[in-house]
N, C-alpha and C positions, 0 to 999 in steps of 0.2 A: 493709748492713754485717754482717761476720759476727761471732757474738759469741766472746769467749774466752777459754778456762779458764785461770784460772791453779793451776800445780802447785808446790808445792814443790821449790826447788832439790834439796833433799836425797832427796825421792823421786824425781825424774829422773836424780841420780845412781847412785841404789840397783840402780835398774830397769837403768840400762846397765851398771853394774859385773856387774849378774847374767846379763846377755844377756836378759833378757826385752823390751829394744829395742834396736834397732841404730840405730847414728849414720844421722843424712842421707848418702845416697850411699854406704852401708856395703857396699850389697848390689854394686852398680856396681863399686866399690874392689877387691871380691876375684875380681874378674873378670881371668884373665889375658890373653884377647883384646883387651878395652880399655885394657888397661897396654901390651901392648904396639903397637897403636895408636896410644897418645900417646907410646911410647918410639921412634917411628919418627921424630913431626911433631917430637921433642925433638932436634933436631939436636946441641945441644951439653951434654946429659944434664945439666944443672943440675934438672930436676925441673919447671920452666915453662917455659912459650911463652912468648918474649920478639917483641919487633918483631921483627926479625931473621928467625925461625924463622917468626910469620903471614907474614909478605914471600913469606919461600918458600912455603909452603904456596899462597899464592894464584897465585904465578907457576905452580905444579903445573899448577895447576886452568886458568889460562888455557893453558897447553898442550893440556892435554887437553880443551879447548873448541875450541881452535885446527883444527879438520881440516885445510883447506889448507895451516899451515903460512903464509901471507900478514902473522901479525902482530893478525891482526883477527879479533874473533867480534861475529856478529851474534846480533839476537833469534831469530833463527827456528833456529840452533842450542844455543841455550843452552837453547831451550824443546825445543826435540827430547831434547835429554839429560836434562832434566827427564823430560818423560814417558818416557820410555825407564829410569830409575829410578821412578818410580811404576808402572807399568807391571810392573817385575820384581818388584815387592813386592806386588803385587796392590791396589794401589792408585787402580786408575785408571777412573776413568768419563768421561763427555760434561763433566759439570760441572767437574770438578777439570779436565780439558785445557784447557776454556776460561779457567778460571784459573790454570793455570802459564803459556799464551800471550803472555794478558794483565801477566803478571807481568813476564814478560819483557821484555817491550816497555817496559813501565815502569820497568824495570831500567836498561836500555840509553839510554832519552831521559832518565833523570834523569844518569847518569854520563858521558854524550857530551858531552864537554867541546870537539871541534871540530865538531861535525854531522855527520860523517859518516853516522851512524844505524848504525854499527859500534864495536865498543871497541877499543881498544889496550892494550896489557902496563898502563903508567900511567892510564889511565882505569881497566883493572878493579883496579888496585892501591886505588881511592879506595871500593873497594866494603869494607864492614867485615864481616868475615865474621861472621856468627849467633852458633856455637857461642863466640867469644870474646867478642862484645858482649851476648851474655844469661846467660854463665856467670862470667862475671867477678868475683864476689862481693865482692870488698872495693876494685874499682874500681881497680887500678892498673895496668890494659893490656897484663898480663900471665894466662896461666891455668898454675895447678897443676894438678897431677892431682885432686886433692882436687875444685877448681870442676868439672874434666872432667867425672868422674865423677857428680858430684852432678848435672851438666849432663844427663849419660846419662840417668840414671836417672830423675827431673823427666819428658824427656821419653816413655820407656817409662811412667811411671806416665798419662801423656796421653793418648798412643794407647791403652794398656788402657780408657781411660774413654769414648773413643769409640768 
């Protein structure tokens, strides 16, 4: 367990009113690539991702899973797309392949809802996408920009540390 400090409120406030810290997600926040980013998946500019807008987003995603165009994506292209983004980021060894593979196939037999050992639009619909169910901060199935970016940044501060 880690141990930890407590500061006074009024010196937390001090230090941000001065800028000698910035809020969580601050550095994220003033980034306009990732505004506009989330001003894209924001379909109906209220400021969060509502159901609505994940639905879409995930139907995106299964298009562009989709190669044939059939309805259906398998593991062995979910996992190709995978490494082929690991892969462009410099990412990618023996090991990591063998676990995005792996992933995927676990992906797929947990959400195959008829056997086919393929998904459909409604199976991957059942899949909860990451970036909403880990950035979700105050838990009501929706994301602000605010979670977004805190999200962002959480995870760059990650990869810096490995």
């Amino acid at each position: 367990m880690r141990p930890s400090i407590a500061l006074p409120t009024g010196l937390i406030l001090f230090a941000l009113t001065c800028g000698l810290i910035a809020p969580i997600g601050a550095a994220a926040a003033d980034n306009p690539r990732l505004q506009k980013r989330f001003d894209r998946m924001d379909a109906n500019s209220d400021g969060k991702l509502d159901a609505a807008e994940i639905d879409a987003i995930k139907a995106r995603r299964f298009r562009s899973f989709d190669l044939d165009s059939d309805g259906l994506v398998s593991a062995d292209v979910i996992a190709m797309r995978w490494i082929s983004n690991a892969r462009r980021r410099g990412r990618l060894n023996k090991r990591r392949r063998q676990r995005i593979v792996r992933r995927a196939i676990n992906l797929v037999r947990k959400h195959d809802t008829d056997g086919d050992r393929n998904l459909s639009l409604d199976e991957y619909r059942t899949i909860p996408l990451g970036f909403v169910r880990r950035g979700d901060a105050n838990g009501d199935g929706m994301l602000t920009f605010e979670e977004y970016s805190a999200f962002v940044e959480s995870r760059r501060d990650r990869r810096r540390k490995n």
